[in-house]
Structure formats: structure tokens, C-alpha cells
GUMAR-446309 format. One record per residue (C-alpha): y negated, z, x negated. Coordinates in nm, 2 decimals. Layout:
<rodrens>
+--------+--------+--------+
:     yy :     zz :     xx :
+--------+--------+--------+
:      Y :      Z :      X :
...
+--------+--------+--------+
</rodrens>
This chain:
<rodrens>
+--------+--------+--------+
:     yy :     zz :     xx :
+--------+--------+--------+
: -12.03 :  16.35 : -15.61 :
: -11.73 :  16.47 : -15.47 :
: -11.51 :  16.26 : -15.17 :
: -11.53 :  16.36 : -14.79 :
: -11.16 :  16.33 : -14.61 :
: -11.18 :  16.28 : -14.26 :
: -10.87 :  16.38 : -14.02 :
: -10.88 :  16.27 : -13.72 :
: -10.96 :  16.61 : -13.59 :
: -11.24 :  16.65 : -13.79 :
: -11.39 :  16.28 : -13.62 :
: -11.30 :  16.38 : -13.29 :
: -11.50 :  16.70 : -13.29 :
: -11.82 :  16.50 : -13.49 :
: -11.80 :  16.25 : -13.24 :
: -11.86 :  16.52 : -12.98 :
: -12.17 :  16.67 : -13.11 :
: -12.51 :  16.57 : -12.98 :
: -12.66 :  16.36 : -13.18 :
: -12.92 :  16.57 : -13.40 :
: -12.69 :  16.82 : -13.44 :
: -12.39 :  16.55 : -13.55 :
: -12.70 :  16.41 : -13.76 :
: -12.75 :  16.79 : -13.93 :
: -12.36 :  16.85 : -14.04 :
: -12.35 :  16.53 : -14.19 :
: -12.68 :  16.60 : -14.39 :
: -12.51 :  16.94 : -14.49 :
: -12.21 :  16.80 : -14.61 :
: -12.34 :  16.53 : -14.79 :
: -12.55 :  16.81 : -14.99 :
: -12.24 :  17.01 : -15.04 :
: -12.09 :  16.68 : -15.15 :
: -12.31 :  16.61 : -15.38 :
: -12.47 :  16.92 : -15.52 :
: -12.26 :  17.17 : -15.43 :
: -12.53 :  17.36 : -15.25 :
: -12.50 :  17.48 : -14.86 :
: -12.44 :  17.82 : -14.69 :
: -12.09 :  17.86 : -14.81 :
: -11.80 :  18.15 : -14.75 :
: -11.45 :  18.17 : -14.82 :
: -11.31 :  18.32 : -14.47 :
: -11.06 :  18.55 : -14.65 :
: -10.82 :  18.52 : -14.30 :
: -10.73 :  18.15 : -14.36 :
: -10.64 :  18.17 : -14.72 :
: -10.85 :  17.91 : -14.93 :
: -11.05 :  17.76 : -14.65 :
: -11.41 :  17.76 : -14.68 :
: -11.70 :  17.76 : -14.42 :
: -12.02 :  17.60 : -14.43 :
: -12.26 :  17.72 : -14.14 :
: -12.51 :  17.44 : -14.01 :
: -12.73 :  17.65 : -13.78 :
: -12.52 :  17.74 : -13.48 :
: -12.23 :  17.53 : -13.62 :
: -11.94 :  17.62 : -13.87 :
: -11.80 :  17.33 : -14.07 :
: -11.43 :  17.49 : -14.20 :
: -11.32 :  17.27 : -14.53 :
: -11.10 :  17.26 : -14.81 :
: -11.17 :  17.17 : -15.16 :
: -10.85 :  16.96 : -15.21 :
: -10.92 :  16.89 : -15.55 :
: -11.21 :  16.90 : -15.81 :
: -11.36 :  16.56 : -15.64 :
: -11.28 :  16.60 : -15.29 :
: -11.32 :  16.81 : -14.97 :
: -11.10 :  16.79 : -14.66 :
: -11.35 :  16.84 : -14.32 :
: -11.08 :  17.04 : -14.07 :
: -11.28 :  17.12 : -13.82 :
: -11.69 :  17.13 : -13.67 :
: -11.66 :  17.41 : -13.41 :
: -11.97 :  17.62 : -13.27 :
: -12.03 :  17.97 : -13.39 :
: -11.88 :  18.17 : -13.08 :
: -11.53 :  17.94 : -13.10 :
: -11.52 :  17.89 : -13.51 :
: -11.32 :  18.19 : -13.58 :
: -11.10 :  18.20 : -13.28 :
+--------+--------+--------+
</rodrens>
């Protein structure tokens, strides 16, 4: 099971989801975490960063290392790529 790092900018934009959606993008990262699986892309403008879409959400990460993944930002769909 690989590590989630937090920054704070990451926490501030969980801690302004609604609930059920905060709820869903933590359920998808812990199954990214742990298995690996999710609706993953490499967004080839921002270098190595990768996305993982939650319905109407994007999750942009970085796997720091073979054990760990750096959240950088929860953004909705129409402001993820901005």
C-alpha cells in the first residue's frame, strides 16, 4: 500500500468539497493507494503529473516514489485543467 502526502493545498480544497463527494475522492484514492486501480492519465502538459477523475472531480497527483503519492490538487472538471 503505497503513502498519501497531503500539502496543505491539497486539505484546503478536500475540506471544501461537500461531503459525499469529499467521501468519493477519498474512496478513490485509497483504491489507487492500495491497488493501483482508478481512472488514471498522465496530463502530458504538466510533465509527470497524473490525474485521477472521481466523477465530475479531477484529483491531479504525483507518484513521488515507488510507495508514495503527493495529492496537489481536487479541482472540478471545468477548472482542473485551467
Amino acid at each position: 500500500m503505497k503513502l498519501l502526502d497531503w500539502p496543505n493545498s491539497a486539505l484546503r480544497d478536500l475540506r471544501r468539497l461537500d461531503p459525499p463527494v469529499a467521501r468519493a475522492v477519498l474512496q478513490a484514492l485509497e483504491l489507487l493507494a492500495r491497488t493501483g486501480q482508478g481512472d488514471v492519465t498522465r496530463l502530458k502538459a504538466q510533465g509527470h503529473t497524473m490525474r485521477l477523475r472521481v466523477g465530475d472531480w479531477r484529483v491531479q497527483y504525483l507518484a513521488i516514489s515507488p510507495n508514495m503519492i503527493r495529492v496537489l490538487r481536487i479541482r472540478h472538471r471545468s477548472e482542473a485543467y485551467r
